[in-house]
C-alpha positions as CSV (number, residue, x, y, z in Angstrom):
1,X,36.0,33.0,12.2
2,X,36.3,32.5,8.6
3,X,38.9,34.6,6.5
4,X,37.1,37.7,4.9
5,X,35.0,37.2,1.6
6,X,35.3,39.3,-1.0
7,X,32.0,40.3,-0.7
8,X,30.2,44.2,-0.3
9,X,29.5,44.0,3.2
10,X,30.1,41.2,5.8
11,X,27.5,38.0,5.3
12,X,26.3,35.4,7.6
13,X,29.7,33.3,5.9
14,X,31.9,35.7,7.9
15,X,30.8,34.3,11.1
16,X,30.8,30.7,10.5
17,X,32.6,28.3,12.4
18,X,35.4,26.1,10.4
19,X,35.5,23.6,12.3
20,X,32.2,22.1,10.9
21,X,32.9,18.5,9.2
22,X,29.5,17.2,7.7
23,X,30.1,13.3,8.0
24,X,30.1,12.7,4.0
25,X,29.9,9.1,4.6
26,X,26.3,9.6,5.8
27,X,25.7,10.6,2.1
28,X,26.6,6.5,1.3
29,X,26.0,4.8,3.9
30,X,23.8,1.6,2.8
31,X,21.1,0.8,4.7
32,X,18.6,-1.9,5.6
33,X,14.5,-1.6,6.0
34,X,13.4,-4.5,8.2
35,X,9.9,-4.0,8.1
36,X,8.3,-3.0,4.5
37,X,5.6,-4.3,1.9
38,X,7.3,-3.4,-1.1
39,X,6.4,-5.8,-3.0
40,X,2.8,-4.3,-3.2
41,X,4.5,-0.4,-4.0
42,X,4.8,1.0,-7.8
43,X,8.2,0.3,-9.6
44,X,9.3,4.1,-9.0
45,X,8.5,3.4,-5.5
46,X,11.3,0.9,-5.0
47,X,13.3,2.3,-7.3
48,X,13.1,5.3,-4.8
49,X,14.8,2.9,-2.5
50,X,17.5,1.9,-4.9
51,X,18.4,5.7,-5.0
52,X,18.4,6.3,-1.9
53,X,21.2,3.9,-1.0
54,X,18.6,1.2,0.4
55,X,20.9,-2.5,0.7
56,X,18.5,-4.7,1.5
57,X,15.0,-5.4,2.2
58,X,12.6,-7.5,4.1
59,X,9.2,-7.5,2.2
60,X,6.3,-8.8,4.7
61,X,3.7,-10.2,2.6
62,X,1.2,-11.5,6.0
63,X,-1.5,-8.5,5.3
64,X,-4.9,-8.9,5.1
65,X,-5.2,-5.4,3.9
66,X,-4.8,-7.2,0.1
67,X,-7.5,-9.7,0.6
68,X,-11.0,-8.6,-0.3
69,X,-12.7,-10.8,1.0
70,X,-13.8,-10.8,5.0
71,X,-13.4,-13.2,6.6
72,X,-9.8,-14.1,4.8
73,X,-10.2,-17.5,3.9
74,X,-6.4,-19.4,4.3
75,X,-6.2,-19.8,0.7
76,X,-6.4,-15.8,0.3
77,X,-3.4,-16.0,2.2
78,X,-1.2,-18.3,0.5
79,X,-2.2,-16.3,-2.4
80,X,-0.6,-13.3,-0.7
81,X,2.3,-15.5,-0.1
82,X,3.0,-17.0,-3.6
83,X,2.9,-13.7,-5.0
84,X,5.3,-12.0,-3.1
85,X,8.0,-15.3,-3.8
86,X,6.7,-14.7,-7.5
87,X,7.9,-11.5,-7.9
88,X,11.1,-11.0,-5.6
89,X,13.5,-12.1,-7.4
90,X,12.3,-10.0,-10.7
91,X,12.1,-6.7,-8.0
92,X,15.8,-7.6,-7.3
93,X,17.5,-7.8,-10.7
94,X,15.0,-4.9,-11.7
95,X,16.7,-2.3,-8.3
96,X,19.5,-4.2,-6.9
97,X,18.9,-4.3,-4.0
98,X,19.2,-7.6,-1.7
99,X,14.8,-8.5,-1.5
100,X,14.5,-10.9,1.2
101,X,10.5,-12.0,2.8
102,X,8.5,-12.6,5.6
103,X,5.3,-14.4,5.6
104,X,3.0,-14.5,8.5
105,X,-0.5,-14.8,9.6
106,X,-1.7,-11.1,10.8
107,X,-4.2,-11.5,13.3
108,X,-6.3,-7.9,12.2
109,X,-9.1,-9.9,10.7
110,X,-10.4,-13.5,11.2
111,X,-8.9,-15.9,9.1
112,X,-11.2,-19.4,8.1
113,X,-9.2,-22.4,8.5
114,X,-5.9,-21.5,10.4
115,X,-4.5,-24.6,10.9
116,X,-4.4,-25.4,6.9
117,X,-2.6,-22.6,6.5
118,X,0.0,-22.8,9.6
119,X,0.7,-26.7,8.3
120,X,1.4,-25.3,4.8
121,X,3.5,-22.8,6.2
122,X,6.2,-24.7,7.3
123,X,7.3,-25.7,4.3
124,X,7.5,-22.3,3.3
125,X,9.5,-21.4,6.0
126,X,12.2,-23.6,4.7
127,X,12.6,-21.8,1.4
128,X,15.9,-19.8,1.5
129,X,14.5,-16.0,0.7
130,X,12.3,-16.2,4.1
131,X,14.2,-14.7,6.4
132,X,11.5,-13.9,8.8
133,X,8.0,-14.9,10.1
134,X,5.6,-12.1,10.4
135,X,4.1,-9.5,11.1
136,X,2.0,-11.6,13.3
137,X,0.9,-10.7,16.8
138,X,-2.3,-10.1,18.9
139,X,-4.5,-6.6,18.4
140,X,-6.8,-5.6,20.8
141,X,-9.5,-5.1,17.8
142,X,-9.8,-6.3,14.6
143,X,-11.2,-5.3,11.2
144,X,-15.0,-6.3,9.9
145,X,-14.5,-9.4,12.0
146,X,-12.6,-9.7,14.8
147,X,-10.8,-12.9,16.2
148,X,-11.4,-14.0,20.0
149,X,-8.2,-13.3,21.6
150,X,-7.8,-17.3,22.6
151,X,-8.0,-18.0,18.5
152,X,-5.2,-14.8,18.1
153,X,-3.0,-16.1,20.9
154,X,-3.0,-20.2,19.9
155,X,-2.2,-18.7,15.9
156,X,0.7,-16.3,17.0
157,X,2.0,-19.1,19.1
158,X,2.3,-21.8,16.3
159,X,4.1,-19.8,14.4
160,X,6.6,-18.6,16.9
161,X,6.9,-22.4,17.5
162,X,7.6,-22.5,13.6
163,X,9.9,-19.6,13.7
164,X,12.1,-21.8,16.3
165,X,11.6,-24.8,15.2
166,X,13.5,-23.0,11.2
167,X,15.7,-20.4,13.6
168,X,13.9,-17.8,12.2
169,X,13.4,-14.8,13.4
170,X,9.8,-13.0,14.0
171,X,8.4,-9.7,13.3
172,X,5.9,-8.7,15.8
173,X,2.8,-6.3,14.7
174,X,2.7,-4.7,17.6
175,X,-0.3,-1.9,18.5
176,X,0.5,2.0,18.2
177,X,-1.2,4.3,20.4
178,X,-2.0,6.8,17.3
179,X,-1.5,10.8,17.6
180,X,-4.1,13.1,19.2
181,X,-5.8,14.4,15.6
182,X,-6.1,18.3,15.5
183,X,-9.7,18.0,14.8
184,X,-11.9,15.1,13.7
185,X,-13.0,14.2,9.9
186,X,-16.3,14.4,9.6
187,X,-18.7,11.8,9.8
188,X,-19.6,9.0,7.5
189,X,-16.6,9.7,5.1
190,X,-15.5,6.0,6.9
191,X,-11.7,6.2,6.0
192,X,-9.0,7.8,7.4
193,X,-7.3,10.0,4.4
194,X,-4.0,9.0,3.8
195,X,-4.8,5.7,4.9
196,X,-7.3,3.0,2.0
197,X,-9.0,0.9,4.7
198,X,-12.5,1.4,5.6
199,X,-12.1,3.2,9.5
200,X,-15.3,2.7,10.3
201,X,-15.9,-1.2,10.1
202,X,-13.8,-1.7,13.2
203,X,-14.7,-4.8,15.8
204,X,-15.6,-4.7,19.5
205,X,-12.0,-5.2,21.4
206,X,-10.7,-8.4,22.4
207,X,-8.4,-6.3,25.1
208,X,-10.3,-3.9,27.3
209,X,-8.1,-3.0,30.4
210,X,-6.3,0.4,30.8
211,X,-3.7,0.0,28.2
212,X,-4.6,-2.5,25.4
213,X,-1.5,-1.7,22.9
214,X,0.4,-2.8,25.7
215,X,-1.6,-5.6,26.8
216,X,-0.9,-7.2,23.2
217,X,2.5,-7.0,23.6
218,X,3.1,-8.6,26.8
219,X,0.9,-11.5,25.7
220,X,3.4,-11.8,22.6
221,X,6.1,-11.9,24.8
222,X,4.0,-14.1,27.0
223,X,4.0,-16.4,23.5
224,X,7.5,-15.9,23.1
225,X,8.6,-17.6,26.1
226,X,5.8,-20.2,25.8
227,X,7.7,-21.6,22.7
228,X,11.0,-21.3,23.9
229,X,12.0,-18.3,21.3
230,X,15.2,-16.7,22.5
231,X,14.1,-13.1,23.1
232,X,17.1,-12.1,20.4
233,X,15.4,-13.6,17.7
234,X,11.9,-11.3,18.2
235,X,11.6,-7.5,16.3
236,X,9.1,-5.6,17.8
237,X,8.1,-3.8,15.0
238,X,5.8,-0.3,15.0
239,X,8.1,0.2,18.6
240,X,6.6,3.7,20.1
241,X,6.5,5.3,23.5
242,X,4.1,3.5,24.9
243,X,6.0,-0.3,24.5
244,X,9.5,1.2,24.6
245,X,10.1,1.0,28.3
246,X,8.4,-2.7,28.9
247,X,10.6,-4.1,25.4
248,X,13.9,-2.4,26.6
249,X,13.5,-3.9,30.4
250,X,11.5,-6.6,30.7
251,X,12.9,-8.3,27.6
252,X,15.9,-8.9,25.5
253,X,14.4,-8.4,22.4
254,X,15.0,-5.7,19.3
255,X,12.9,-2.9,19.0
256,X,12.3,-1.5,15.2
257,X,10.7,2.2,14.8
258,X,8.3,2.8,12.4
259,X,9.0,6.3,10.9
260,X,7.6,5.3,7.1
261,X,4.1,6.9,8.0
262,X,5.0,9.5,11.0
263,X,1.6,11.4,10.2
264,X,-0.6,8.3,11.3
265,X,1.4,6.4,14.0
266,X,3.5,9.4,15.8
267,X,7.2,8.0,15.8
268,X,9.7,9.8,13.8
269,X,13.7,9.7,14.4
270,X,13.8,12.2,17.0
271,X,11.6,9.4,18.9
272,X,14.2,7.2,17.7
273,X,17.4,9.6,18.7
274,X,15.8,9.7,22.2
275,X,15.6,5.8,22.6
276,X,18.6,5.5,21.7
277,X,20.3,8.1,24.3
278,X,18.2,6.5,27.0
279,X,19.5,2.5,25.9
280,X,21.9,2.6,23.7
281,X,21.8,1.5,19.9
282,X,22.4,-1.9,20.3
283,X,18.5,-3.0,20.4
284,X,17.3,-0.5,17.9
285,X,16.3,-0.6,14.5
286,X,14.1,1.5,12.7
287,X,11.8,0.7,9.5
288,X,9.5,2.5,6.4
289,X,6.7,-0.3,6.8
290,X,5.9,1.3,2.9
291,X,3.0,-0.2,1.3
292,X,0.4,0.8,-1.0
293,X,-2.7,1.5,0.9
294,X,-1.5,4.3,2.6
295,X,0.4,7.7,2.2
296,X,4.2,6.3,2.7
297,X,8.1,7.8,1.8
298,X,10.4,5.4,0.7
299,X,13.2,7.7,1.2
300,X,11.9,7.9,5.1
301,X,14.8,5.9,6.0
302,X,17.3,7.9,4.3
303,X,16.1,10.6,5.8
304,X,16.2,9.5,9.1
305,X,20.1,8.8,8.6
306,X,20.5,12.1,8.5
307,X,17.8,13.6,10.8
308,X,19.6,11.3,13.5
309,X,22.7,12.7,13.0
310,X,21.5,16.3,13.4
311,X,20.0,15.0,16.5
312,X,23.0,14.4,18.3
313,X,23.6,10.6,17.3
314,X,27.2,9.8,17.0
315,X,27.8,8.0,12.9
316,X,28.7,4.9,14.6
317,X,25.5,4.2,16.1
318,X,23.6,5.2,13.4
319,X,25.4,2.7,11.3
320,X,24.9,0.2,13.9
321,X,21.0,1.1,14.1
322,X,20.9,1.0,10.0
323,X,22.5,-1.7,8.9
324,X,24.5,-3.9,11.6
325,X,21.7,-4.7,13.7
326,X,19.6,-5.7,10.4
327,X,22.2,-8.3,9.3
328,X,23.0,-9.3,12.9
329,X,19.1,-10.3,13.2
330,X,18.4,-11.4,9.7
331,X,21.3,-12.5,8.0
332,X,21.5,-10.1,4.7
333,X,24.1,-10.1,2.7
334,X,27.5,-8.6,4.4
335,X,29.8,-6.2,2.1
């Protein structure tokens, strides 16, 4: 017990155990968010992420979300592309942090013309702030107009083959099983709130067995392989329960846990804290996937640094989950 405080009559202080040591360096610890869109967030946004000890970034700029028009035509696209490169380097010397970028082709919506826009890419792949291809991967349904799953498979393909062919790593979109709602919204108000896309103009599914989510992953994987991409060099992004166990033991791959928007997808870092009793830290990373059409907390990561730690996860891994594992995969900056 503590010594006696000087106070009227004994508090809750008088009982506390001293052997408590908060891990200070928790409060510092840098950190690294694989898996964001940054680039399309206000300037308090990221400057959120410059206070809250954020290192480096990977912005994904591969969205059709930010294209108006459906179907995307490939030129929308490399639009989406040659804005992000635009403005990184301003975002940097404006927060500080290291701003590194992913382009992709996202599969959620048809896109006119693929092949002009995978043959343009790989000379974008070659410029030194991509770090990453992606998102890109196959979803069971699409948005106002779907892609046949034989289109979705031959596109995510290519640019794994690209991805190998520059030793970059890719950033797979992979499907979340979303939470049970408490009660539904009612009909006709065609959006989910908290979430700018219009719900309701969803596509028949491509992938119609038992377990769809999964379905798309294993054909990623299936992708993977088919190009010769070491299984080290693939991040499973938007990782949840329902891919955890396939990705940990069927594969080799990294697993990164989307914990930016909790309310819609489910996973938060006690999800995280439990994958990484059951495997170990050494596959794990965790991301905000922030953007600006949908309710998002830059400081999710932060948070989770701590939250993890209250969880029972030692500071070691945490650093290891944070930050090692991000620079291991995508080359940021060391200290």
């Amino acid at each position: 017990m503590t010594t006696p405080h000087p106070t009227k009559r004994p508090t809750d202080a008088a009982h506390l155990d001293d052997d408590i040591d908060p891990p200070r360096e928790l409060l510092t610890l840098p950190w690294i968010d694989v898996h964001n869109h940054a680039h399309t967030l206000s300037w308090d946004d990221r400057e959120r992420y410059a206070l809250s000890g954020c290192r480096s970034m990977l912005m994904l700029a591969s969205g059709y979300h930010w294209t108006p028009y459906k179907p995307v035509a490939a030129d929308d696209i490399r639009f989406l592309w040659d804005d992000a490169i635009n403005r990184r380097a301003a975002i940097e010397r404006n927060h500080f942090f290291e701003a590194k970028l992913g382009l992709g082709v996202h599969t959620g919506v048809r896109i006119e013309d693929p092949d002009e826009l995978l043959a343009a890419m790989d000379d974008y792949c070659a410029l030194d702030e991509v770090v990453a291809v992606g998102e890109t991967g196959v979803v069971p349904a699409g948005h106002v107009e779907g892609w046949a799953l034989d289109e979705q498979q031959a596109v995510v393909g290519a640019q794994m083959e690209l991805a190998r062919d520059h030793g970059l790593p890719v950033i797979l979109h992979t499907p979340n099983t979303s939470t049970d709602a408490k009660r539904p919204y009612r009909d006709g108000l065609g959006v989910t709130p908290g979430y700018e896309k219009n719900a309701g103009l969803g596509t028949d599914p491509v992938l119609d067995g038992e377990n769809p989510a999964l379905d798309a992953v294993r054909l990623d994987v299936e992708a993977m392989r088919d190009a010769g991409l070491d299984d080290e060099r693939v991040v499973a992004s938007h990782a949840d329960r329902n891919n955890t166990a396939y990705l940990m033991e069927q594969t080799d791959c990294y697993l990164s846990y989307t914990i930016g928007h909790s309310w819609l997808v489910g996973v938060d870092a006690a999800d995280v804290a439990d994958v990484i009793d059951e495997y170990g830290p050494d596959r794990i990373m965790v991301d905000t996937d922030c953007a600006n059409v949908l309710r998002t907390d830059p400081y999710a990561l932060k948070r989770a640094i701590f939250e993890l730690y209250r969880y029972g996860i030692d500071v070691d891994d945490i650093r290891k989950v944070v930050l090692e594992n991000p620079r291991e995969v995508f080359g940021f900056e060391q200290e």
